[in-house]
Residue, then its C-alpha position, 0 to 999 in steps of 0.5 A: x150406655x145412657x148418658x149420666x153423671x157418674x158412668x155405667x155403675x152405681x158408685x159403692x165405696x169399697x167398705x160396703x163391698x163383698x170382701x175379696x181375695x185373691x187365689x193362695x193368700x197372695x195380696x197382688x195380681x199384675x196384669x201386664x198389658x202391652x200395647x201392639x199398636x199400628x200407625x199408617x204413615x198418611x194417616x194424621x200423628x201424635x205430636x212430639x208429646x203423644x198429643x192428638x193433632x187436629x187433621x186439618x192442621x196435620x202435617x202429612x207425613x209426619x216421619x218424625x212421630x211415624x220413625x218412632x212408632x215404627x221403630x216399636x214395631x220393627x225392634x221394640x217389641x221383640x225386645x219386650x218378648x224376650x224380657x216377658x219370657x225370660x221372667x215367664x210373664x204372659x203379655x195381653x196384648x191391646x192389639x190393633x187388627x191392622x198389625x196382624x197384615x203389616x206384622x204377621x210376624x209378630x202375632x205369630x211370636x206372641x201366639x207361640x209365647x201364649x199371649x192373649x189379646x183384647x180388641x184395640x181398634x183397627x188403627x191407633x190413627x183413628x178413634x172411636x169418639x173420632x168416627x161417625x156415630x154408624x161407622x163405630x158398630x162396623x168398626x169394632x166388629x171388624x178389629x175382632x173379626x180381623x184378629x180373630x182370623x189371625x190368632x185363631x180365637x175372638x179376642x175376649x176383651x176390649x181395650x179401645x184406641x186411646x181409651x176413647x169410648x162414646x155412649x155406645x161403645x159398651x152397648x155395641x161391646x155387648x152385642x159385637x163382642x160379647x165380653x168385657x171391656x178393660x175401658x173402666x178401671x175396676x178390676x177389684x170385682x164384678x160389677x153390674x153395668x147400666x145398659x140401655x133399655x133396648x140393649x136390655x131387651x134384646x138380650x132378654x128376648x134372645x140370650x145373655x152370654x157369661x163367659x168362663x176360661x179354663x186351661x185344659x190339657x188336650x182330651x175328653x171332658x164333659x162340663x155341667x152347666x147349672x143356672x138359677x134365675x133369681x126372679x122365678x127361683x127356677x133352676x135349668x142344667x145341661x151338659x156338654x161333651x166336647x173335646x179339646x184339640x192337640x193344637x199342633x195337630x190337624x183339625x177345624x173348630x167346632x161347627x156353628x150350626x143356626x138357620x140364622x145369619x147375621x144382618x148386613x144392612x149395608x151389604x159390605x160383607x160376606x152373611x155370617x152365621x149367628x150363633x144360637x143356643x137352640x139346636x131344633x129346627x122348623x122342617x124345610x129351613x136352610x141351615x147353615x154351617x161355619x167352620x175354620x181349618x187349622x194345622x193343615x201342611x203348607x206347600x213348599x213352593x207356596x207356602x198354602x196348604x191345600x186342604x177340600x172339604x164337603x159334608x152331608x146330613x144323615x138319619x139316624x140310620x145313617x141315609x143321607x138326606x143332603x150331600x155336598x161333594x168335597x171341594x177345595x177351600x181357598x185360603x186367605x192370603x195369610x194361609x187361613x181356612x174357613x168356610x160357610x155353607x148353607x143348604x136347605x133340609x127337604x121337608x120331609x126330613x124330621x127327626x134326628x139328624x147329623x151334620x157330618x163334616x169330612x175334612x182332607x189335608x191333600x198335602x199330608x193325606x190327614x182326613x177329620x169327620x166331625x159330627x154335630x147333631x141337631x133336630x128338626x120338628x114340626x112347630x120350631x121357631x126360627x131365631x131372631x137375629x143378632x142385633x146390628x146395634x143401632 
């Protein structure tokens, strides 16, 4: 957001706002927001009255501010669990991704108590308004990347480290997340923020994400999807059929399907896919494919699953037109599985095509095939890609 005066909105006092009420006549939502929090021990503490120390007076280590902490972790929250469900209350979790390698454990209890989570930074040690100004893009994507690879989903939400924001938190919040922030106290109703120009435009020139949750029972469903831009008065629809998934059954998420990766200026990572909306692509592209494996047996002795996976991409008829023999996928340390692959489509291979997946728990025998299809036509433009936020 641009610097100003009075934040990212434009002030309208409550008695000129759209009238709101809550769901069932009820008069009060509580939403209970515990913070799962990490502190590294060589890392400079808060003071004995949750102060911020300047590091060049720190003392290192300070077990004192440290004990404390940690005894939350260790203890505390277990107890707070415990309350919450007795009450059948669901925490959001305002988690620090360094948490899901030091405490696994108890990402896994507040998983298997449906909690949600929201983006809390890596450590509460170090801040946003605390970093170089080009480190804090890297930063909050990694804290998203991180819980999204321990909780199984991105988390929808941000809630920054001290509730320390910079001008350009949202705008990076915007491009990285693609969510809302929790950072600005206005929970009563939506309200439009003031972005930057070029924040503007890059979301004019490639897509603007609106996000709405629903619980559903696992099954078949088809959802309809109606916009209207206001400016031309024009009207676009489309309609999806997905399914959703037993989680407790063997099964992978939906692949992302793109010829675009995101940008890695500093090469520090693995390229990633960009998700875009289009699924029609020039002829001779390479495509791209990401996908996570979740429900798979774990091995006894190990503790890992063993699971292989290889696809092909096939006519309508059903000829192939590439195929990748099945291999075994190497699970992280935590045991989980994710793959990206990439294979460039002959030139000659126009038309409908389908990306054909096949998944095998080699401990259980379970095999999955998922299908996605997609098209590929003379004159298709490639997507631009996703923004790095500078």
């Amino acid at each position: 957001m641009q610097p100003s005066s009075h934040g990212p909105f434009t002030p309208v006092p409550i008695v000129r706002r759209t009238h709101f009420a809550w769901p069932e006549g009820n008069r009060l939502a509580l939403w209970v927001v515990p913070n799962l929090e990490y502190f590294h021990l060589d890392d400079p503490l808060p003071g004995i009255h949750n102060e911020r120390v300047p590091a060049a007076s720190a003392r290192v280590p300070d077990v004192r501010s440290w004990s404390i902490r940690e005894y939350g972790n260790r203890v505390g929250v277990w107890r707070v669990f415990d309350v919450l469900s007795r009450y059948g209350i669901r925490g959001t979790a305002a988690l620090n991704s360094d948490l899901c390698d030091v405490h696994p454990e108890t990402i896994e209890r507040a998983l298997a108590l449906g909690w949600e989570f929201m983006g809390h930074c890596q450590s509460n040690a170090l801040r946003l308004n605390e970093m170089p100004p080009a480190a804090e893009g890297d930063a909050i994507h990694a804290t998203l990347e991180r819980i999204a690879a321990a909780t199984g989903a991105k988390p929808k939400g941000w809630l920054g480290a001290g509730v320390a924001e910079t001008w350009n938190t949202l705008d990076f919040l915007i491009v990285v997340a693609h969510r809302e922030t929790g950072e600005f106290f206005r929970y009563d109703q939506k309200i439009e923020m003031n972005l930057m120009p070029a924040t503007k435009e890059r979301l004019a020139a490639q897509w603007f994400p609106i996000v709405r949750d629903f619980e559903l029972a696992p099954g078949g469903y088809q959802a309809k999807i109606v916009v209207r831009d206001k400016n031309s008065g024009k009207i676009g629809t489309v309609i999806h059929e997905f399914e959703v998934a037993d989680l407790s059954q063997f099964r992978t998420s939906t692949p992302v399907i793109t010829d675009t990766l995101q940008p890695d200026q500093e090469k520090k990572d693995v390229p990633r896919p960009a998700i875009i909306v289009r699924r029609t692509f020039a002829p001779g592209t390479t495509l791209f494919a990401s996908f996570e494996v979740y429900g798979a047996t774990k091995e006894k002795p190990t503790g890992m699953p063993k699971v292989s996976a290889g696809y092909v991409v096939r006519r309508a008829d059903g000829s192939p037109v590439v195929e990748v023999a099945p291999s075994r996928i190497n699970p992280t340390s935590l045991g989980k599985l994710s793959r990206i692959v990439g294979t460039r489509l002959p030139a000659e291979a126009t038309g409908d095509l389908e990306f054909v997946l096949s998944v095998k728990d080699e401990i259980s025998g379970k095999t999955l095939e998922v299908k996605e299809p997609f098209t590929v036509a003379a004159g298709a433009a490639k997507a631009a890609a996703p923004p790095t936020g500078e």
